[in-house]
Backbone as XML, in Angstrom:
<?xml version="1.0"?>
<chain id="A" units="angstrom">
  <residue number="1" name="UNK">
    <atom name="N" x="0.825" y="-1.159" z="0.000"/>
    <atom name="CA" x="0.000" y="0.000" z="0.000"/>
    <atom name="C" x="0.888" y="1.246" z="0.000"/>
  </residue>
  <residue number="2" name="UNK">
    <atom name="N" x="0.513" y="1.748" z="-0.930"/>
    <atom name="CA" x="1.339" y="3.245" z="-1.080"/>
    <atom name="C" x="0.530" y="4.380" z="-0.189"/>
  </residue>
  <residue number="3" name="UNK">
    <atom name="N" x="1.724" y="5.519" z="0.239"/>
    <atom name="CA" x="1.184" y="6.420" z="1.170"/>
    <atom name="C" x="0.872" y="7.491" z="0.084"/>
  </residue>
  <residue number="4" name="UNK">
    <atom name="N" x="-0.558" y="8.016" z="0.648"/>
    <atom name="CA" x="-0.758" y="9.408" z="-0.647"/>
    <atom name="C" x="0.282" y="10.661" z="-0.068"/>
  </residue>
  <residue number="5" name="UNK">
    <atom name="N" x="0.251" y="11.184" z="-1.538"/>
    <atom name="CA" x="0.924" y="12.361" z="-1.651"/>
    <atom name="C" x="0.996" y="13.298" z="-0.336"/>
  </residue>
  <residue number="6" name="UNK">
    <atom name="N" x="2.056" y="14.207" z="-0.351"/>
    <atom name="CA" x="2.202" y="15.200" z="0.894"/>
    <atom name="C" x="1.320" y="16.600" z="0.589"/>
  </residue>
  <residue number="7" name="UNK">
    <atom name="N" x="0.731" y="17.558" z="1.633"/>
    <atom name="CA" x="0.182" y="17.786" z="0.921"/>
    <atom name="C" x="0.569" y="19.261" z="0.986"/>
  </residue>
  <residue number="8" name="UNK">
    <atom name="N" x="0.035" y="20.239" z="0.264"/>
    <atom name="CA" x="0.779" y="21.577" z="0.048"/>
    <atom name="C" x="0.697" y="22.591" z="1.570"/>
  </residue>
  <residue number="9" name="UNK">
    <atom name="N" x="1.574" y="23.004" z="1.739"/>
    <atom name="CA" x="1.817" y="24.270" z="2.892"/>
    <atom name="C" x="0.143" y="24.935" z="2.860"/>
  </residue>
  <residue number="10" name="UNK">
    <atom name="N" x="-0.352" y="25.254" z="4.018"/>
    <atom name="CA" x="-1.248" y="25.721" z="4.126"/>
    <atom name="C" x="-1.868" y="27.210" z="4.425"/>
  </residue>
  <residue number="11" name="UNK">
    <atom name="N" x="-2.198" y="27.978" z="4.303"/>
    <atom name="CA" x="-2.197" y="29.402" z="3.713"/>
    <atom name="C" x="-3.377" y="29.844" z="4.664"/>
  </residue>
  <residue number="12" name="UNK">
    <atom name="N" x="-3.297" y="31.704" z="4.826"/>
    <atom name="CA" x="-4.546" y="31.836" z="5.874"/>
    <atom name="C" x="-5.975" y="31.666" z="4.573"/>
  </residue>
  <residue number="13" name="UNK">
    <atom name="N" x="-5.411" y="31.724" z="3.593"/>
    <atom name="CA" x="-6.861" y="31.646" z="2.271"/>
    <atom name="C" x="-6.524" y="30.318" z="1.323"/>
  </residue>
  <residue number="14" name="UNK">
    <atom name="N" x="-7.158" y="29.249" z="1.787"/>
    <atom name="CA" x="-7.229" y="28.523" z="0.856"/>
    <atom name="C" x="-7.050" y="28.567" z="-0.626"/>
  </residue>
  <residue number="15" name="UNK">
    <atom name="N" x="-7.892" y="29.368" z="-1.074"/>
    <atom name="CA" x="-8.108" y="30.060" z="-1.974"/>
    <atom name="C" x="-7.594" y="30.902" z="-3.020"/>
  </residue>
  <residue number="16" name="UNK">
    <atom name="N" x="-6.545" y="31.088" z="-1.967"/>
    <atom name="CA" x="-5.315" y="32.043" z="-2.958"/>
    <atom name="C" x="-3.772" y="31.195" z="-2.947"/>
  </residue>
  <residue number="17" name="UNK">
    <atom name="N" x="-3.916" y="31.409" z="-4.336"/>
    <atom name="CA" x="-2.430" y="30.717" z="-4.504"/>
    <atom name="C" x="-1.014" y="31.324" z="-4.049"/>
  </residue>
  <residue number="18" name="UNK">
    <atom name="N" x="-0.565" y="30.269" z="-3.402"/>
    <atom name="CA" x="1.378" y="31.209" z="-3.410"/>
    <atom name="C" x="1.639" y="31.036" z="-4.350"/>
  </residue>
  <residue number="19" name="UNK">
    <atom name="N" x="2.192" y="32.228" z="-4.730"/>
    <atom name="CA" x="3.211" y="32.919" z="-5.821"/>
    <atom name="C" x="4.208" y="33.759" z="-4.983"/>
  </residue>
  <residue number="20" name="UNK">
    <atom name="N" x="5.666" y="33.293" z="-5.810"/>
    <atom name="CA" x="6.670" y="34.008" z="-4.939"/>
    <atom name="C" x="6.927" y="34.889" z="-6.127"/>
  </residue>
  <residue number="21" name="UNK">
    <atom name="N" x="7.432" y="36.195" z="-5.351"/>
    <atom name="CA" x="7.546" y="37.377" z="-6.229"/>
    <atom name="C" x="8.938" y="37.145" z="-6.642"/>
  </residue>
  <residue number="22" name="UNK">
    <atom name="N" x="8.582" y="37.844" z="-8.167"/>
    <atom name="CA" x="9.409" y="38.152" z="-9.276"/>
    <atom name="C" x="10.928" y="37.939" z="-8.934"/>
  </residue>
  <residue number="23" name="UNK">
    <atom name="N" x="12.227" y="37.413" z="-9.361"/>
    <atom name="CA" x="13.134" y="37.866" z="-9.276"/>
    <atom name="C" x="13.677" y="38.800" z="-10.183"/>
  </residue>
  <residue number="24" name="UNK">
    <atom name="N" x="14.553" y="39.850" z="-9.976"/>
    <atom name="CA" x="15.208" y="41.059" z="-10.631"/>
    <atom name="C" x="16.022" y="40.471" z="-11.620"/>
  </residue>
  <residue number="25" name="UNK">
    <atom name="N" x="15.409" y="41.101" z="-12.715"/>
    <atom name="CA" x="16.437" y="40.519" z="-13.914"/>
    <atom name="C" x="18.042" y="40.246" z="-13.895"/>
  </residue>
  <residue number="26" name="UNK">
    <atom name="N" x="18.725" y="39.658" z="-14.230"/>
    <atom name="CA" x="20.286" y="39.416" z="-14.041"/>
    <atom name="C" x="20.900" y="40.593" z="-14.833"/>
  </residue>
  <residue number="27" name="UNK">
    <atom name="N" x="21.894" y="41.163" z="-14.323"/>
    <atom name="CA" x="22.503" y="42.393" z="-15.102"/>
    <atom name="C" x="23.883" y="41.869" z="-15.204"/>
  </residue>
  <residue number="28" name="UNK">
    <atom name="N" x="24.578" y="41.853" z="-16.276"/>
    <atom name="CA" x="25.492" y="41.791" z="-17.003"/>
    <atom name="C" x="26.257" y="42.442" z="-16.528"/>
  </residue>
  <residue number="29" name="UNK">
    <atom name="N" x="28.126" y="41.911" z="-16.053"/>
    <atom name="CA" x="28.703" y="42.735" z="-15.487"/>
    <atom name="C" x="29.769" y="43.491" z="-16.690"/>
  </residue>
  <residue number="30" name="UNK">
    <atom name="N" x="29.994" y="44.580" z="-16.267"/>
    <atom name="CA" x="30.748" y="45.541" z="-17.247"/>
    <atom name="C" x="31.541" y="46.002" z="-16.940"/>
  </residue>
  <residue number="31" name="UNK">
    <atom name="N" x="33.034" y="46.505" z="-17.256"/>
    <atom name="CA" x="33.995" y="46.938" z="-16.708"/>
    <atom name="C" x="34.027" y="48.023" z="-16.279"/>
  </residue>
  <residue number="32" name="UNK">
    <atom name="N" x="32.835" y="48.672" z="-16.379"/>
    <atom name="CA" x="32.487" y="49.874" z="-15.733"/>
    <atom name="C" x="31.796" y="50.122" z="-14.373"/>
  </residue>
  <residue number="33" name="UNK">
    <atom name="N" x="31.384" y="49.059" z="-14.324"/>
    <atom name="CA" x="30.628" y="48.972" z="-13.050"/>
    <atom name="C" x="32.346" y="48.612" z="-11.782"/>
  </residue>
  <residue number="34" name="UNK">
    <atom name="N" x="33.224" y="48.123" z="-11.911"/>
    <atom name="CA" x="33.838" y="48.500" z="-11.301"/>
    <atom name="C" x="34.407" y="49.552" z="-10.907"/>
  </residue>
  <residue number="35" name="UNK">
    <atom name="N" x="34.599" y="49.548" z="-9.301"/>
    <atom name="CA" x="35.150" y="51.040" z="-8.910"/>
    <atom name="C" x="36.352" y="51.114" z="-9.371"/>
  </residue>
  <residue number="36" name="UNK">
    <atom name="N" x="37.397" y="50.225" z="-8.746"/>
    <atom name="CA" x="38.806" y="50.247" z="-9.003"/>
    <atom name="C" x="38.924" y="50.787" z="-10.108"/>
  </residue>
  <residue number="37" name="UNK">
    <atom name="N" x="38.594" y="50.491" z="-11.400"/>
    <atom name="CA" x="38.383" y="50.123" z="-12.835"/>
    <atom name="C" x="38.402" y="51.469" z="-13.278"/>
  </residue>
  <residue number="38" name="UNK">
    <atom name="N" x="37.404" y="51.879" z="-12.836"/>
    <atom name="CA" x="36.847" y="53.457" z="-12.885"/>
    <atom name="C" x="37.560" y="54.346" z="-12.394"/>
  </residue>
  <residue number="39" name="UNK">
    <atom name="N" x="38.434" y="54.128" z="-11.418"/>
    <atom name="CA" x="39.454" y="55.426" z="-10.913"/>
    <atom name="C" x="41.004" y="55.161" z="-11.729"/>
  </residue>
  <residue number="40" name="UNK">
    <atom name="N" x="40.898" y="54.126" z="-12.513"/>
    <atom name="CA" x="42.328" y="54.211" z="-12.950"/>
    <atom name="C" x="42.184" y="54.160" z="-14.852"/>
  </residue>
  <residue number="41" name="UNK">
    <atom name="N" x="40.982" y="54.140" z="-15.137"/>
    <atom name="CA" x="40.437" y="54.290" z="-16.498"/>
    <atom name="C" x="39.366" y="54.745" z="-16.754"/>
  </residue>
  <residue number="42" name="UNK">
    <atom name="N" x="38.936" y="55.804" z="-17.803"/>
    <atom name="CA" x="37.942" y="56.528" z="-17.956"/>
    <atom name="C" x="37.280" y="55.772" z="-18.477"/>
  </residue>
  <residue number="43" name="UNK">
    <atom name="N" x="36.811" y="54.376" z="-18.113"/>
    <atom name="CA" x="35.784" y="53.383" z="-18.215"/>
    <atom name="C" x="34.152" y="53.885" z="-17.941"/>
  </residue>
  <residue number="44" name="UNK">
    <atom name="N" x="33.412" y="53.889" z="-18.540"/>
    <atom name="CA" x="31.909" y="54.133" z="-18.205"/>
    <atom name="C" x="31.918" y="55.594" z="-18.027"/>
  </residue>
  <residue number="45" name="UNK">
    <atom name="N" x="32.740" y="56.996" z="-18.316"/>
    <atom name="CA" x="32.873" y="58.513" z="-18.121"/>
    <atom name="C" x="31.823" y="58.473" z="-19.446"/>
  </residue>
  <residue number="46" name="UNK">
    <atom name="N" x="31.356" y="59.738" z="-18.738"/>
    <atom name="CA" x="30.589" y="60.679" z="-19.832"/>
    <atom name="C" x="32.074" y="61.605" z="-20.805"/>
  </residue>
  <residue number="47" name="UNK">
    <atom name="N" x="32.002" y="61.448" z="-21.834"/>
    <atom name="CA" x="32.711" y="61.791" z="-22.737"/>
    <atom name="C" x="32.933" y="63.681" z="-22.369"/>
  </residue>
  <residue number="48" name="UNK">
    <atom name="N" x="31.215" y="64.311" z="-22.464"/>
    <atom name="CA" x="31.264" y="65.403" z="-21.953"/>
    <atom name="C" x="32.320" y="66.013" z="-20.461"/>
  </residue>
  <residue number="49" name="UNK">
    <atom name="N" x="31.992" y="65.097" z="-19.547"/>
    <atom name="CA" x="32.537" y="64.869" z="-18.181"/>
    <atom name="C" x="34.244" y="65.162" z="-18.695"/>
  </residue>
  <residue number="50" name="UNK">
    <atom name="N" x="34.675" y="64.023" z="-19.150"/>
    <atom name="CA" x="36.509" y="63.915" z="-19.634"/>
    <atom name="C" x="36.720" y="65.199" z="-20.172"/>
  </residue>
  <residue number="51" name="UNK">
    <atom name="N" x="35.887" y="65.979" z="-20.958"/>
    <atom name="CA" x="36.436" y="67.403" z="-21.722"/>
    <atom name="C" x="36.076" y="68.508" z="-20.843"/>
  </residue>
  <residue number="52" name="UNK">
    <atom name="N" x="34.987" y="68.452" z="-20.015"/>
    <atom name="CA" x="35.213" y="69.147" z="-18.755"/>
    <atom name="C" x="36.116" y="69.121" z="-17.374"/>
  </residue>
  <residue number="53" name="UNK">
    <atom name="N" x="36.593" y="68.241" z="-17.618"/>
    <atom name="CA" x="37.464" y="68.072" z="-16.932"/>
    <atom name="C" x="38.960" y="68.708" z="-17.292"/>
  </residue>
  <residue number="54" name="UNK">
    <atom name="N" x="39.253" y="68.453" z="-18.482"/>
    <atom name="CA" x="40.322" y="69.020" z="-19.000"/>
    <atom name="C" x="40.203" y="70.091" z="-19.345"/>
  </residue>
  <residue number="55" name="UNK">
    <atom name="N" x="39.261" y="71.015" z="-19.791"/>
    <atom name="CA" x="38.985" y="72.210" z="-19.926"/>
    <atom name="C" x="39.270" y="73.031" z="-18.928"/>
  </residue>
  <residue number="56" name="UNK">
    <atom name="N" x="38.694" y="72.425" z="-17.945"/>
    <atom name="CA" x="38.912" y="72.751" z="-16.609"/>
    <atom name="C" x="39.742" y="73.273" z="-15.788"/>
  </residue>
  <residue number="57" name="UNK">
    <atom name="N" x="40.966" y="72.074" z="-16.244"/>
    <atom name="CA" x="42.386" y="72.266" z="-16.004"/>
    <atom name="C" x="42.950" y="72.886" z="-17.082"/>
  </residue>
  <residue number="58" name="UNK">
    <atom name="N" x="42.655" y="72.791" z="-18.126"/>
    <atom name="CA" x="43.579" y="74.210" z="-18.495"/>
    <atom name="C" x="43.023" y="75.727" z="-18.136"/>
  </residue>
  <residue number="59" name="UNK">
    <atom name="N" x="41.935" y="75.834" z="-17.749"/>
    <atom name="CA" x="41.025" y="77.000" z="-17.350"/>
    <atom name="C" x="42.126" y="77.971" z="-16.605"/>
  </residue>
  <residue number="60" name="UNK">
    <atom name="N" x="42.859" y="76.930" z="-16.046"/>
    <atom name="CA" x="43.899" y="77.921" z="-15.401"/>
    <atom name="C" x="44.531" y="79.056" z="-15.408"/>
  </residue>
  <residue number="61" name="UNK">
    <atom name="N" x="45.042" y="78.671" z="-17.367"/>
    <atom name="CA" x="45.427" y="79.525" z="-18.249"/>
    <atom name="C" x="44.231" y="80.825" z="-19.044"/>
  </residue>
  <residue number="62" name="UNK">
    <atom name="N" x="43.272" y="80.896" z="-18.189"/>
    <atom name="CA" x="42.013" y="81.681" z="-18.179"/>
    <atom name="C" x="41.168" y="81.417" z="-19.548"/>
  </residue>
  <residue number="63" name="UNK">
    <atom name="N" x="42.040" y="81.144" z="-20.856"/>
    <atom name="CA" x="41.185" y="81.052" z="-22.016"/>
    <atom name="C" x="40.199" y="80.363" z="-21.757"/>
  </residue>
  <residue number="64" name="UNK">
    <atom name="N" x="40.425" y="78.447" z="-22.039"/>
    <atom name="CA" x="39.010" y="77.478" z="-22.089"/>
    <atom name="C" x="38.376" y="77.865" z="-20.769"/>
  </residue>
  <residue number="65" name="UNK">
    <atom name="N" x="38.310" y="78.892" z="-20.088"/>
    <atom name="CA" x="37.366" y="78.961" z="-18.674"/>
    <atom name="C" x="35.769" y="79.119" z="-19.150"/>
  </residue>
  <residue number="66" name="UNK">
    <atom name="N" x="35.395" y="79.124" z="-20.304"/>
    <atom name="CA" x="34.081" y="79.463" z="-20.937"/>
    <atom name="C" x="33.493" y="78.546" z="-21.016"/>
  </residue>
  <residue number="67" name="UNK">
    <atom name="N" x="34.418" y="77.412" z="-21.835"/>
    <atom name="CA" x="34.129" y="76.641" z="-22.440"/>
    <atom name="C" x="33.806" y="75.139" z="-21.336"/>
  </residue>
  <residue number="68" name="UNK">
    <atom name="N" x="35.058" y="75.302" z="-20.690"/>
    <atom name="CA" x="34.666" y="74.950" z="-19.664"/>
    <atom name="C" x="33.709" y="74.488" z="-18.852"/>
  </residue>
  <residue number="69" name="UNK">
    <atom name="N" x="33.220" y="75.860" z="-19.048"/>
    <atom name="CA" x="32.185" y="75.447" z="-18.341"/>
    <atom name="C" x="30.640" y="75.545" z="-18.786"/>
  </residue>
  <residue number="70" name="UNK">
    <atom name="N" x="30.768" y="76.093" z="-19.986"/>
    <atom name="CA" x="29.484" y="74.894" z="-20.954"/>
    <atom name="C" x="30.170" y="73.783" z="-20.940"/>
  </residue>
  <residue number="71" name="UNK">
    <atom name="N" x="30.829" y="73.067" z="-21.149"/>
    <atom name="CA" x="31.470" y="71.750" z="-21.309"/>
    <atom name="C" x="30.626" y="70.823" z="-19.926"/>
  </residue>
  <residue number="72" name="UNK">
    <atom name="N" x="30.969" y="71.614" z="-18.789"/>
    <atom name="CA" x="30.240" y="71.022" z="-17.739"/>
    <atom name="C" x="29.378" y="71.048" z="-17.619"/>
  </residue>
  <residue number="73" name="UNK">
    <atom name="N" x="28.844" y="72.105" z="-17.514"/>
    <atom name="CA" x="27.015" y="71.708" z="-18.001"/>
    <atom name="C" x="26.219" y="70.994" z="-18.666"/>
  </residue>
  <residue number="74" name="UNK">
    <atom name="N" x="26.806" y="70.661" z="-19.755"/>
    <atom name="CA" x="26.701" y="70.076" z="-21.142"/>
    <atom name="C" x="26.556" y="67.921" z="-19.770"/>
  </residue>
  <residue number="75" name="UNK">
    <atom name="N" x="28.007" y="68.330" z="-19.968"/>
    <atom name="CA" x="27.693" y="66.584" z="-19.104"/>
    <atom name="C" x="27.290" y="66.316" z="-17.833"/>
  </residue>
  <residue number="76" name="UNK">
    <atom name="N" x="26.760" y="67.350" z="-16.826"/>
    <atom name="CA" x="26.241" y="66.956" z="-15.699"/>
    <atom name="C" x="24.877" y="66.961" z="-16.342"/>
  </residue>
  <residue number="77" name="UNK">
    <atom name="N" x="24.216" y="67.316" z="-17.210"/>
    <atom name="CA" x="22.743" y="67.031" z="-17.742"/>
    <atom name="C" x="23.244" y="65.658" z="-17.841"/>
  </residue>
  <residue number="78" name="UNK">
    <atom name="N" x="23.954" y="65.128" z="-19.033"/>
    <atom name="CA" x="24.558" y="64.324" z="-19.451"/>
    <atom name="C" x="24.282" y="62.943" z="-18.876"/>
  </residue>
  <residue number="79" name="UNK">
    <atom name="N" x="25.214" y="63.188" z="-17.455"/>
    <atom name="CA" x="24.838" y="61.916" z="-16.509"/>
    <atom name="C" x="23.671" y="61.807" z="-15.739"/>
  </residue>
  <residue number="80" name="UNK">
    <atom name="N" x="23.360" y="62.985" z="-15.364"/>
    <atom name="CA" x="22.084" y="62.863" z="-14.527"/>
    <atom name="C" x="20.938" y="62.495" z="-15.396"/>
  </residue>
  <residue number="81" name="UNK">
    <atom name="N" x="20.727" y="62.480" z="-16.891"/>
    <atom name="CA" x="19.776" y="61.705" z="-17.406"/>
    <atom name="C" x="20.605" y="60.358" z="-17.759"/>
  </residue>
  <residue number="82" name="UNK">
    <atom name="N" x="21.386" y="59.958" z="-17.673"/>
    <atom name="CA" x="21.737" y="58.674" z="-17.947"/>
    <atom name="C" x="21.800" y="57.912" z="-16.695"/>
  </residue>
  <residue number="83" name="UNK">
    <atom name="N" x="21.142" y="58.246" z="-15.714"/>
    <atom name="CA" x="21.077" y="57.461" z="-14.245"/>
    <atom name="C" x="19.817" y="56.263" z="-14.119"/>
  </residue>
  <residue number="84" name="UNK">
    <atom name="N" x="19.148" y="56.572" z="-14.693"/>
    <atom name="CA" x="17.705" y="55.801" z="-15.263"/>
    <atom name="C" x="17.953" y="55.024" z="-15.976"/>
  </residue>
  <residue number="85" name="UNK">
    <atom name="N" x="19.126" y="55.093" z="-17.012"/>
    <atom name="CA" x="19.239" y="53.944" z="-18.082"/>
    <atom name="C" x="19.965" y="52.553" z="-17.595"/>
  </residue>
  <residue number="86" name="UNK">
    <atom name="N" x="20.065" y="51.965" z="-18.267"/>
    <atom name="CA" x="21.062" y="50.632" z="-17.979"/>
    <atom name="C" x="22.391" y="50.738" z="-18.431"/>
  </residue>
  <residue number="87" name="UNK">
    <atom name="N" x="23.092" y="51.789" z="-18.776"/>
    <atom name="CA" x="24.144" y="52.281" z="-18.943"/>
    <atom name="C" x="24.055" y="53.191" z="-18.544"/>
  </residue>
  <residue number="88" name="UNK">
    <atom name="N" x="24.715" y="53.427" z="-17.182"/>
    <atom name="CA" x="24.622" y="55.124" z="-16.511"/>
    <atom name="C" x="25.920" y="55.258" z="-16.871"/>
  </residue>
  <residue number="89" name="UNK">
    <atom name="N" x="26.032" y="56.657" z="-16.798"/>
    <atom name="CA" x="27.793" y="56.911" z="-17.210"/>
    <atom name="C" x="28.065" y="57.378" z="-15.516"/>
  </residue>
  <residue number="90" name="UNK">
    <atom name="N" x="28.977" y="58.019" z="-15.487"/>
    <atom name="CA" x="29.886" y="58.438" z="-14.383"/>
    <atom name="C" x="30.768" y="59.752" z="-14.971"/>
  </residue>
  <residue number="91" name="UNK">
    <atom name="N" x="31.368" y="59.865" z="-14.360"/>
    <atom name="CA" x="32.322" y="61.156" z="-14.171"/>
    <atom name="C" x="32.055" y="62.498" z="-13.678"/>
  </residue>
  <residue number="92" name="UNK">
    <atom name="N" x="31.024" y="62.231" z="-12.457"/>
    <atom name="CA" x="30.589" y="63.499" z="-12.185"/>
    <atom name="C" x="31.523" y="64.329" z="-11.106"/>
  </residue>
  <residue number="93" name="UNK">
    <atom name="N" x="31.995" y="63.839" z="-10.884"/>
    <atom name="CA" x="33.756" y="64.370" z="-9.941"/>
    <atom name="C" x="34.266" y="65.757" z="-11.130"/>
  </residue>
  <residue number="94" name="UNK">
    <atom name="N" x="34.280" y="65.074" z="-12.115"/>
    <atom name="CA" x="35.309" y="65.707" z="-13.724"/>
    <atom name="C" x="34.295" y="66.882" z="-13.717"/>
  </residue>
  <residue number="95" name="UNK">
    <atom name="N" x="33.221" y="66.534" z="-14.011"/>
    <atom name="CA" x="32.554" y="67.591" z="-14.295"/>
    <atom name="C" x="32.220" y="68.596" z="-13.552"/>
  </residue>
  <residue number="96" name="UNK">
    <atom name="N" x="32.151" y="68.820" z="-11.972"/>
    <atom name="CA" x="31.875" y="69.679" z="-11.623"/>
    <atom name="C" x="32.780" y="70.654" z="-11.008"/>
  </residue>
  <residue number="97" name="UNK">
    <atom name="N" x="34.528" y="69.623" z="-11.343"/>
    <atom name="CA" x="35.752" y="69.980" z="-11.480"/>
    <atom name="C" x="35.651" y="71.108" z="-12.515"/>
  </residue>
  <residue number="98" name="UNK">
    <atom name="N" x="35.050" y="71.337" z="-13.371"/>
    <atom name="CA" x="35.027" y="71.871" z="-14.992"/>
    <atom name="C" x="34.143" y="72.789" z="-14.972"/>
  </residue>
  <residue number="99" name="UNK">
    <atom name="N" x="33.550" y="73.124" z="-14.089"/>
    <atom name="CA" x="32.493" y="73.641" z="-13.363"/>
    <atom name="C" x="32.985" y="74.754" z="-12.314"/>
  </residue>
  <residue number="100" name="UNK">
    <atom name="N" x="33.737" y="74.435" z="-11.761"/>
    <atom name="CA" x="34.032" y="75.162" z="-10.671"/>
    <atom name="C" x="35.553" y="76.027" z="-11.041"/>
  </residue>
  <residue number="101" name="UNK">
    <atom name="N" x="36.040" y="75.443" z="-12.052"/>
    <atom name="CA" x="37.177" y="75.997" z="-12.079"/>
    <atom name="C" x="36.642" y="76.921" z="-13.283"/>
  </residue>
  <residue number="102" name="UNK">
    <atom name="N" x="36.254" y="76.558" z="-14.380"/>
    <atom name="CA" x="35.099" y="77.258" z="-15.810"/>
    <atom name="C" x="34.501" y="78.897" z="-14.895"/>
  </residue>
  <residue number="103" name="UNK">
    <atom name="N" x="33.577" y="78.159" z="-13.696"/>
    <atom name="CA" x="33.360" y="79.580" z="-13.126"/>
    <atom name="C" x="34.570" y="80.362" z="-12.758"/>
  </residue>
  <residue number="104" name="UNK">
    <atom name="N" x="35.587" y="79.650" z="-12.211"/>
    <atom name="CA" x="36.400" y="80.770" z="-11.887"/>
    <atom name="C" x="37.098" y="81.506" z="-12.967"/>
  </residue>
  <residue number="105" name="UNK">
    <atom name="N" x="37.820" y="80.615" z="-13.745"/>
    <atom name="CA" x="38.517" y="81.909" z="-15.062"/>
    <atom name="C" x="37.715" y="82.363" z="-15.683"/>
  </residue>
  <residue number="106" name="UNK">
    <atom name="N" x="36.150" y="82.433" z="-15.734"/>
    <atom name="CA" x="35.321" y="83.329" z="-16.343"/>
    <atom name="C" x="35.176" y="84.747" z="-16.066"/>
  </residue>
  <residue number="107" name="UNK">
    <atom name="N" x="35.332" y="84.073" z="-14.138"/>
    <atom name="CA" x="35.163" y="85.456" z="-13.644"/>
    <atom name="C" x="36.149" y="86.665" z="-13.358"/>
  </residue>
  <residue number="108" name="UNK">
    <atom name="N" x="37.259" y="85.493" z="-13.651"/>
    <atom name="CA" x="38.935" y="86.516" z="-14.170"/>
    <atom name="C" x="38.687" y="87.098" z="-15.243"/>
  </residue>
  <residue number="109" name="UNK">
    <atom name="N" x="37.930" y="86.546" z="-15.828"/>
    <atom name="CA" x="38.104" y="87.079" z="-17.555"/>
    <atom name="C" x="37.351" y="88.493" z="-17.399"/>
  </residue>
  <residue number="110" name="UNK">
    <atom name="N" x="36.329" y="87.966" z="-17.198"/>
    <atom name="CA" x="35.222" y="89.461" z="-16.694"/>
    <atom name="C" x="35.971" y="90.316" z="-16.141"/>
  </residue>
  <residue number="111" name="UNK">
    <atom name="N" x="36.614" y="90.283" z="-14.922"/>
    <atom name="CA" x="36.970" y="91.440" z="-14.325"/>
    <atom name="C" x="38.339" y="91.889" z="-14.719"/>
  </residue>
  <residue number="112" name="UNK">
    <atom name="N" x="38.822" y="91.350" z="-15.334"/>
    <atom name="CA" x="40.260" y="91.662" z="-16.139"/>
    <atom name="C" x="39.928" y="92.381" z="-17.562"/>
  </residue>
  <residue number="113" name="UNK">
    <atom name="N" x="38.410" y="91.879" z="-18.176"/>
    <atom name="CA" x="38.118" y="92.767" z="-18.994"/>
    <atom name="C" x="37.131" y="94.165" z="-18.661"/>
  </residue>
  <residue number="114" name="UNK">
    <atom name="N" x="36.549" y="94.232" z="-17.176"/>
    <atom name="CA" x="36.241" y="95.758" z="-16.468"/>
    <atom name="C" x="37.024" y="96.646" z="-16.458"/>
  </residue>
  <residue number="115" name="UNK">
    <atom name="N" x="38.151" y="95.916" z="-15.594"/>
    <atom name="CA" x="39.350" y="96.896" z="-15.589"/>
    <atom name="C" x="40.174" y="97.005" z="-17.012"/>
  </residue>
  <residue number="116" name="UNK">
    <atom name="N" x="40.295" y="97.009" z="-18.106"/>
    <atom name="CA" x="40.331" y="97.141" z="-19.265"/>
    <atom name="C" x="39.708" y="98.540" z="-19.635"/>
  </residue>
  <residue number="117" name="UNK">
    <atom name="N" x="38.632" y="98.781" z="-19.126"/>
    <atom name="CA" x="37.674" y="99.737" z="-20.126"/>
    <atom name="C" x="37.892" y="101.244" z="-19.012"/>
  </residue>
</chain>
């Protein structure tokens, strides 16, 4: 004589089935998603970000201080809409590097061209 089947876990509703919720899709790893990766290669940077950045630093020399810093503007939109996607970029360090320095030789420029007139 065979023993019947075991029988299913029992629930406060008969009635309603278990269902276990969804698992999160698997995401693909990318060499960007590493940190290390990312501080020693402009892996996963917003392109914008890298030229604000360097703009930045030459801003020093007061010319690209303009550009600069449209440059930064340009890629902090840049990343902050690419945060939603499945490829977010990064480099928002660069950019607001490009940003801050952009404001400053602008504002050399300005007042070096007041005192001018």
């Amino acid at each position: 004589m065979e023993s019947p089947p075991p029988l299913p876990p029992r629930s406060e509703d008969p009635y309603v089935a278990q269902v276990s919720p969804p698992s999160p899709p698997a995401r693909e790893h990318r060499i960007g998603d590493d940190l290390g990766v990312r501080v020693l290669l402009p892996v996963g940077r917003s392109g914008w970000a890298i030229a604000a950045g360097y703009f930045g630093l030459f801003s020093l020399v007061v010319l690209p201080a303009p550009i600069a810093l449209i440059l930064s503007i340009i890629a902090i939109r840049d990343i902050k809409k690419s945060k939603n996607t499945d490829k977010p970029k990064y480099g928002m360090g660069r950019a607001v590097f490009g940003l801050v320095m952009g404001i400053l030789g602008t504002i050399i420029i300005l007042i070096g061209l007041s005192n001018m007139s």
